[in-house]
N, C-alpha and C positions, 0 to 999 in steps of 0.2 A: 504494500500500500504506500502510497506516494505521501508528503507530510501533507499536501494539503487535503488529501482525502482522509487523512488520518484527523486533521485539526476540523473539516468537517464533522467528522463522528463525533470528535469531543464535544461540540456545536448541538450537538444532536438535532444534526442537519445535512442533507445533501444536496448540493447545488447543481444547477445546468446554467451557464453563462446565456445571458438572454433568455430568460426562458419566458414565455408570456402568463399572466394569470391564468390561474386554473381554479376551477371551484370545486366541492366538496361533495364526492358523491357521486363524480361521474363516470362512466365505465361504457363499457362494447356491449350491445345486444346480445342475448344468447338465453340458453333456456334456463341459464337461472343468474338473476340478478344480482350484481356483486352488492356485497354489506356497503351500505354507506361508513366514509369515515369516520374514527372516533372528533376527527377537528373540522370545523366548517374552516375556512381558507378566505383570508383578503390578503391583496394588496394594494399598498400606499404610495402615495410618495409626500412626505413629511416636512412642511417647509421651515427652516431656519431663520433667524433673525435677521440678514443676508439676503434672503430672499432664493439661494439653493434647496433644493428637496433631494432628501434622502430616501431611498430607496426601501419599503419598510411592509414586513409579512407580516399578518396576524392572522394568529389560531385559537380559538377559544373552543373547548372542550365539549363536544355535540352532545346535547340532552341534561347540560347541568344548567342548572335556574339559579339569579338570583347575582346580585353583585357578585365578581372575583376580584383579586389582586394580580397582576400585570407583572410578569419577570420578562425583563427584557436584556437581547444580547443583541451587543453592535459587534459587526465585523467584518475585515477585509476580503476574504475568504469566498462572500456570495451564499447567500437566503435560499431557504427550501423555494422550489419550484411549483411544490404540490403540499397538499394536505398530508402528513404520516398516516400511515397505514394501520399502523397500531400506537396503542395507547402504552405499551410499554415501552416506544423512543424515548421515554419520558421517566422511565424506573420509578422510583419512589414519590418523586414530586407530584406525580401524575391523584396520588391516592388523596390529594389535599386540595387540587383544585386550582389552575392560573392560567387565566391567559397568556399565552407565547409569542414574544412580539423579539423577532427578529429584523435587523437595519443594518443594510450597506452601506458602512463609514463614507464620508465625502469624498469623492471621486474613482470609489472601485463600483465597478460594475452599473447599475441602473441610474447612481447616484451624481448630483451634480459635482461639478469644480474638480479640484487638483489632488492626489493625494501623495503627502510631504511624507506619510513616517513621523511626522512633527509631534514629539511628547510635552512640546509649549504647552502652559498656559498663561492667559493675562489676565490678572485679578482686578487690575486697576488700569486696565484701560473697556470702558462700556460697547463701545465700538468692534473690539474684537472678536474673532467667530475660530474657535481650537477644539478638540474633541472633548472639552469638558464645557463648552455653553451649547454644543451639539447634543450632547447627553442631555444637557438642563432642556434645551428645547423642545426634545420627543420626548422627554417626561411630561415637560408642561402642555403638549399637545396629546399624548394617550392619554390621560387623566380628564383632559376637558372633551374629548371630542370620542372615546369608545363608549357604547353604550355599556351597561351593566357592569361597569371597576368600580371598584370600591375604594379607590381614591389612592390605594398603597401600591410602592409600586418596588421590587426587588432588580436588583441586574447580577450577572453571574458572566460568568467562562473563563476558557482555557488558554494562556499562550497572547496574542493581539486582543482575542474577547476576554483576556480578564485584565490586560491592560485598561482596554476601552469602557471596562469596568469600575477600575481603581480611582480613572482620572474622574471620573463623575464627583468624587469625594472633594475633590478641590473648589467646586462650587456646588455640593449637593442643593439638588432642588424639595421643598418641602415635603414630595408629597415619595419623594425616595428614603423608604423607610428600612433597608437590607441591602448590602454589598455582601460579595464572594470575589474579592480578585483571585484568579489561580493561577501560576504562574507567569503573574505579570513582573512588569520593570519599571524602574523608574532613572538608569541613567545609561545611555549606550557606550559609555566609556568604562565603565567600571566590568562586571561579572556575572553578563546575561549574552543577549544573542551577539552584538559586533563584536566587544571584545573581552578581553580575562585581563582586570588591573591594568589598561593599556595596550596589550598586546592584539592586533588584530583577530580576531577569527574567521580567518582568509576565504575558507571552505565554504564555509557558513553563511558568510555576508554574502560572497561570490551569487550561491542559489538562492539565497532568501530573501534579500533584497531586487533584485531584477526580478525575480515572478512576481513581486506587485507591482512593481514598476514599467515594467518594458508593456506591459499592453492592462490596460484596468480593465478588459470584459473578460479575462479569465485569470487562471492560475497555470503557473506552469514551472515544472521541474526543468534543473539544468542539464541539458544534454551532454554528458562526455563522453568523447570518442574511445577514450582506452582508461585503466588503470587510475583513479583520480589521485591515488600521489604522485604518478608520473605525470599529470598534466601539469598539475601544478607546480611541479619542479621544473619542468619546460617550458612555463611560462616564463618563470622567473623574478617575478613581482606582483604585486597587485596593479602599481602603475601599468603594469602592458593589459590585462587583463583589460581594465577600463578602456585603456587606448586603440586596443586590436579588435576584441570581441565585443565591447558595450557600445562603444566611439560617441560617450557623450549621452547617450540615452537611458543612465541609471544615477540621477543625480545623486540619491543620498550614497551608492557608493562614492561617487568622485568627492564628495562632501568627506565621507571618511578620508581621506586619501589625502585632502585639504586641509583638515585638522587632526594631526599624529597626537597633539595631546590633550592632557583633561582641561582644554580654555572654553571660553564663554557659550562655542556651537553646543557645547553638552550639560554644560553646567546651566545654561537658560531654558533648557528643556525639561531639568529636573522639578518636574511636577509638582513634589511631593515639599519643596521649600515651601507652598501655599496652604498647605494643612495648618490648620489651629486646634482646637479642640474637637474631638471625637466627637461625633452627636449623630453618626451614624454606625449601627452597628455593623462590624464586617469581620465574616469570616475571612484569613487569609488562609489561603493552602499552599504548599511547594512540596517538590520530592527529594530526596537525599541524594536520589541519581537520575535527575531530572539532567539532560542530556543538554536542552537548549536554554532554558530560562530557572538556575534552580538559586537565585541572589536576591531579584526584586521583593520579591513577597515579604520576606525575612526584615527586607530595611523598612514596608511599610507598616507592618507590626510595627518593630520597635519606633517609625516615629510618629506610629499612633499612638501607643505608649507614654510617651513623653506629655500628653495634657489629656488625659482620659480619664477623668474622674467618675463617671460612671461604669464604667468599664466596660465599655462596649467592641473593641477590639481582639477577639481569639486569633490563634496560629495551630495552624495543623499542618501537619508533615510525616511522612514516611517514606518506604523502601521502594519509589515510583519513578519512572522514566516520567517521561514530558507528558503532564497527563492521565497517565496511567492509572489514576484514582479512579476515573471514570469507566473503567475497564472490572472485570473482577478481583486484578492485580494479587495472582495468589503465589505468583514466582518473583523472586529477586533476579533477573537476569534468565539463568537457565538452573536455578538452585529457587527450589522449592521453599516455601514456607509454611506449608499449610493452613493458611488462613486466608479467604477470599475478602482483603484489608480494603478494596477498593469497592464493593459489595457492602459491606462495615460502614464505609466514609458515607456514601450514598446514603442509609439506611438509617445510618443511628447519628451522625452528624449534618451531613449537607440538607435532605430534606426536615429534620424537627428544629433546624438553624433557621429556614424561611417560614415553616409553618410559624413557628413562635412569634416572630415579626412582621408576618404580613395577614395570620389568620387568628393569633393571638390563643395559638392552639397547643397543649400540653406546657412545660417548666419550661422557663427561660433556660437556654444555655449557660451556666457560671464557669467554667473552665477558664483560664488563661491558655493553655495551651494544651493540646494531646497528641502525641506521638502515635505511629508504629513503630516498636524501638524492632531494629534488626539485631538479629542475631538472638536475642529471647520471642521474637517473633510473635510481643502483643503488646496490648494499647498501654499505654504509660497516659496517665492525668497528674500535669505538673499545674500548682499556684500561682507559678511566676515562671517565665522563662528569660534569660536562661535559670535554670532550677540552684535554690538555695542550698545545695548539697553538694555540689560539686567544687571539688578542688584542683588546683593548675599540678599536673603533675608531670615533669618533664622526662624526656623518654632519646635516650642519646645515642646519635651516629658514632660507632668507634671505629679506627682505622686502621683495625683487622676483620674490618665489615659485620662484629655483631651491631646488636641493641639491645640496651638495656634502662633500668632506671637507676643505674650507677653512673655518675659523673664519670668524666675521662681524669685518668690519672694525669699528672704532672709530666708534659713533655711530649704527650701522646703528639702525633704527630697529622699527615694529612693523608687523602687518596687523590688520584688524580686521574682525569681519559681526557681524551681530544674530541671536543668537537668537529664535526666536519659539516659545513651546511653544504655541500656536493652529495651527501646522504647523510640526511635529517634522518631520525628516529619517529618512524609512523605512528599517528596516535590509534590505525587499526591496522588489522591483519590485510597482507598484501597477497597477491593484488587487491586493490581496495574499490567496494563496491563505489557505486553515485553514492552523493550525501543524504538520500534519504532512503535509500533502499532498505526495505524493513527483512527481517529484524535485524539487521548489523546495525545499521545508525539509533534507533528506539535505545540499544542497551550495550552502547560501544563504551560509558562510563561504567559496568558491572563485566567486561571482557577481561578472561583471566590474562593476565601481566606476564604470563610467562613466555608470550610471543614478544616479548624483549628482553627479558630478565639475561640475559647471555651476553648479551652486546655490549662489545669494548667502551663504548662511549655512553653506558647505564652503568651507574650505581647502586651494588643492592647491598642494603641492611636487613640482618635478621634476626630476631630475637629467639631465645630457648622457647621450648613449649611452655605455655602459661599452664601454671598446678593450680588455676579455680579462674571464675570467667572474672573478666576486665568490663565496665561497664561505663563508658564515656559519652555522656550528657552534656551537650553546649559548644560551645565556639573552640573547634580545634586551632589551632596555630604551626608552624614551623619557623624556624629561623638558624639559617647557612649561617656558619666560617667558612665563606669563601672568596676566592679570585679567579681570577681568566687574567691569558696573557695578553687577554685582545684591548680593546676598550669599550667593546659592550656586548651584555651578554644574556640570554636566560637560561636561568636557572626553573625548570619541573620539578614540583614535590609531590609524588604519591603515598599514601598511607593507606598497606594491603592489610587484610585477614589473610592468613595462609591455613586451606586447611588442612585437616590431615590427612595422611596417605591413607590410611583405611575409612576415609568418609563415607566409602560407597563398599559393598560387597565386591571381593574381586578372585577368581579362581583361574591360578598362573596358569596351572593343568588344561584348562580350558578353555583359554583364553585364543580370541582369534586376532589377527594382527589390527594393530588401531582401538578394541577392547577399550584401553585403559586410558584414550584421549577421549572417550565418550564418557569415563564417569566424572565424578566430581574430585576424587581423591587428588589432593595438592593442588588443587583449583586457588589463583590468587585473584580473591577479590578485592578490587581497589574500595574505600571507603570514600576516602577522598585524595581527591589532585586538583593541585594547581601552577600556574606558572605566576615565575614577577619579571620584568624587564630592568637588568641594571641601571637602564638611562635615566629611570623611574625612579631609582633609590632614596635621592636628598627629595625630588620634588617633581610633581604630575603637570607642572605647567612648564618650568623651565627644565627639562632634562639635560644631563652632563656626564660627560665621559667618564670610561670611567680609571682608576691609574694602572696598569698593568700588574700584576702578581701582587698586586696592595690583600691584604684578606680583611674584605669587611662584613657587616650583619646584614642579610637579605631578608628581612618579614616576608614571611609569605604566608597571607590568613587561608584558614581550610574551612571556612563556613560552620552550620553550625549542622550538626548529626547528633543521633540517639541508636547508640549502637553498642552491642555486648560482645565483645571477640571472648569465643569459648574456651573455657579449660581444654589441655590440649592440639589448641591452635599455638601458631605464632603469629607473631607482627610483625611484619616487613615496612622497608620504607625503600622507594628507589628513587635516584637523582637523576637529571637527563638535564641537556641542555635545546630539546628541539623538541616538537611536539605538532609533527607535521602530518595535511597541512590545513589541521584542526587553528593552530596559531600558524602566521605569514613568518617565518624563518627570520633572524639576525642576523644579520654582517659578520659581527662578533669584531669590526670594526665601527665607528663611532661616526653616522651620517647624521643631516639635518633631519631627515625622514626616511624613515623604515622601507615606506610603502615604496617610495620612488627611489631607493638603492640601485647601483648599478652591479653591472658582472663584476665587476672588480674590485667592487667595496665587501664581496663576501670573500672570507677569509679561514685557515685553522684557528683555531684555539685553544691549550691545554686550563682541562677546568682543576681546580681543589677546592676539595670537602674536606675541614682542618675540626679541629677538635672541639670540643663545646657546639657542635650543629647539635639541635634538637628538635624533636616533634610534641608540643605541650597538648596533654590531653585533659580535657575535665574532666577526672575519675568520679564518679559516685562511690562514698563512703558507705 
């Protein structure tokens, strides 16, 4: 499945570009008459302050009487074409009762004007029209103009629709009484879709950005000819990318490409500096191995957090690819959990979150936050996130390649490999599928590690087997002793589960060849990874070179996770300086811009990992 077909689903909708209204009920002659739909079927078009209409489906629920409440989802992606077929499109929400009011953002598909990608908003200029007075607008017009609402009205989704979501908060309209962002964003610079702390996400931006851009009447995946790390390695920049195959018609890449650091294009987009006090309730959700957006949610939590006297702001999060809540989600990758967590979210959090607020039906939600904690494999309900019980506990590279939570001794010393950006370190298995090809791309952040773990220019740390489980609640961290002989560099930090060799039943006697790459025994699951770029180190606006074999401190934050590594596991940690071409390659020489590097500005470079590097975990006591 293709991601836009997939971020349909999540939608719980399918689109046809152009498609004309369709009404409710209607079907082909034959000797027996199809069921009319459970949804009678309109569509709109919704006009804005502007004087634009947006493109705008509603379904209200065939044979239910009586005012409902209105959840609506804006998004890029493209509006059901028809009525659903069944009333289960709808899973648990379905049993409470809302009208379903789907809208094509400004300028995709049916919709009028231009569409920027712009996560602007303007608070104080009245004049202005951003996807948060768009939001206030088709609130203010469903509410006066659908018959039978009941005046409340919910928004939700996945990805761009829980973006489109989020920003509604920044001028909620009265009569929006429930948010759900879920795996939205709030800055492109930081550690969601374009990039990780600065560093581009070459791959990524590449397809993700030009199929909303290059044509607004559909979606479309990117085409590549062969092997996507070898294309991109043969491209050899993002500049040429833009220049050969886009030539000008995918501004907000050429936009990245025009601002390498965190200045004003991204920092005036950040939404979320417009929030004041809470006063509307929002679930946020993210996944732990949430592949394309797993940052944003996490930062609007906490700066809801910060004036929420009522306490109207939850966080939920588990063991979920991009989404995958919305799914039964009963596997971590290809490692089993036994528990259908995504079935769970739907059922006992997502739909009694709206019912409570928009039907005023069964206990308020009180939670701060609820987990799936991996690795114990069920729900945790914390007070406060991050949880009052956790302690920084530091967990240290030594350079005879164990791990431990023993300091290094006096003297210890460093490890070293060479970079080489003429072969980058794939962030998947090669050859490498297109970027969205399911299921490589869905759960390339839960792919066991050991398709590199060998490689001269990867470093692996490994801890003894743990004698009882480890149980780490909250904002992981790393932080290098290190240098490169270049002058700029990145440094990848992964933090594995290694399991153990007898995790799966295995009879040698019996065994046929290939057997023991099918079970799960010594499977290395990453927990978390991340890159920093050295340019980045003193500061995200002015970047500076950096001094050759100097050994400085590299922060490199690992978000936040709830995760139990088992008695009889170990902990791995690997170092890498490439991560292609999930991130756009380094020079490992020190240019004005990254993106527009030439042949000659990439370089070797010997890396060291020197003594006191660590991985700080928040152990639960």
């Amino acid at each position: 499945m293709s991601r836009h077909a997939l971020l349909l689903a999540l939608a719980i909708t399918a689109a046809v570009p152009g498609a004309t209204v369709a009404q409710a009920g209607a079907g082909q002659a034959g000797a027996q008459a199809p069921q009319p739909a459970p949804f009678t079927y309109q569509e709109v078009m919704v006009p804005m302050r502007d004087g634009a209409r947006l493109q705008t489906v509603v379904m209200r629920p065939r044979g239910v009487t009586g005012p409902l409440p209105i959840l609506l989802q804006r998004t890029p992606y493209g509006v059901p074409d028809a009525p659903f077929a069944s009333a289960s499109r709808f899973g648990p929400l379905m049993k409470d009762g809302y009208i379903f009011v789907f809208q094509s953002m400004r300028g995709r598909f049916k919709s009028d004007g231009v569409f920027t990608l712009s996560t602007a908003v303007h608070p104080n200029d009245p004049k202005a029209v951003d996807e948060a007075t768009d939001a206030y607008d088709t609130v203010d017009w469903l509410v006066k103009t659908l018959p039978e609402n009941s005046g409340k009205v919910g928004m939700w989704g996945v990805s761009y629709p829980g973006f489109a979501a989020a920003v509604a908060l920044a001028k909620p309209h009265p009569a929006l009484k429930a948010v759900s962002p879920q795996a939205a964003w709030i800055d492109y610079w930081q550690s969601d879709d374009l990039h990780r702390n600065g560093a581009l996400r070459l791959s990524y931006a590449t397809d993700w950005v030009s199929s909303l851009q290059l044509d607004k009447t559909k979606n479309s995946d990117f085409a590549y000819p062969s092997d996507t790390y070898d294309y991109f390695l043969k491209q050899g920049s993002a500049e040429a990318i833009d220049r050969t195959v886009f030539k000008g018609r995918v501004p907000m890449f050429t936009a990245l490409l025009d601002h390498p650091n965190h200045d004003a294009f991204y920092t005036g987009q950040r939404w979320t500096d417009s929030l004041g006090e809470t006063t509307v309730p929002t679930l946020n959700v993210a996944g732990f191995w949430d592949q394309e957006d797993p940052w944003g949610s996490w930062q609007i939590y906490a700066r809801q957090k910060r004036n929420d006297p009522n306490h109207l702001a939850q966080m939920v999060a588990g063991p979920w690819r991009h989404g995958g809540w919305q799914g039964v989600a009963d596997h971590l990758g290809p490692i089993p959990i036994g528990t259908p967590s995504g079935t769970q979210f739907q059922e006992q959090i997502q739909a009694p979150f709206f019912a409570y607020w928009l039907h005023g039906k069964g206990p308020r939600p009180d939670f701060a936050a609820r987990m799936f904690q991996s690795g114990s494999n069920a729900w945790k309900t914390y007070a406060a996130w991050p949880p009052a019980g956790a302690k920084p506990t530091n967990l240290y590279l030594h350079a005879d390649g164990s791990l431990s939570f023993t300091a290094p001794a006096a003297g210890e010393g460093c490890r070293d490999y060479v970079s080489d950006p003429a072969n980058p370190v794939p962030f998947r298995r090669r050859p490498m599928s297109a970027t969205y090809a399911s299921p490589d791309w869905s759960w390339w952040e839960a792919d066991d590690q050991r398709f590199v773990d060998h490689r001269p220019d990867v470093l692996g740390y490994v801890s003894e087997s743990l004698d009882a489980d480890l149980t780490v609640t909250g904002a992981l961290s790393a932080t290098l002793q290190a240098s490169t002989s270049g002058t700029d560099s990145d440094f990848v930090v992964k933090l594995i589960d290694v399991l153990p060799d007898d995790t799966a039943p295995f009879d040698g006697q019996t065994a046929q060849p290939g057997d023991y790459a099918r079970t799960l025994n010594g499977y290395q699951l990453p927990i978390a990874m991340e890159v920093r770029r050295g340019r980045f180190l003193a500061s995200d606006t002015a970047p500076q070179p950096l001094v050759p074999g100097k050994v400085v401190a590299w922060d490199v934050p690992l978000r936040d996770h709830d995760h139990v590594f088992k008695a009889g596991h170990r902990i791995m940690v690997q170092v890498q300086s490439s991560w292609f071409p999930m991130i756009d390659r380094n020079p490992q020489s020190f240019v004005a811009n990254i993106a527009r590097a030439k042949q000659g500005d990439y370089v070797k470079a010997t890396q060291k990992v020197c003594a006191g590097s660590r991985v700080t975990l928040p152990v639960m006591r």
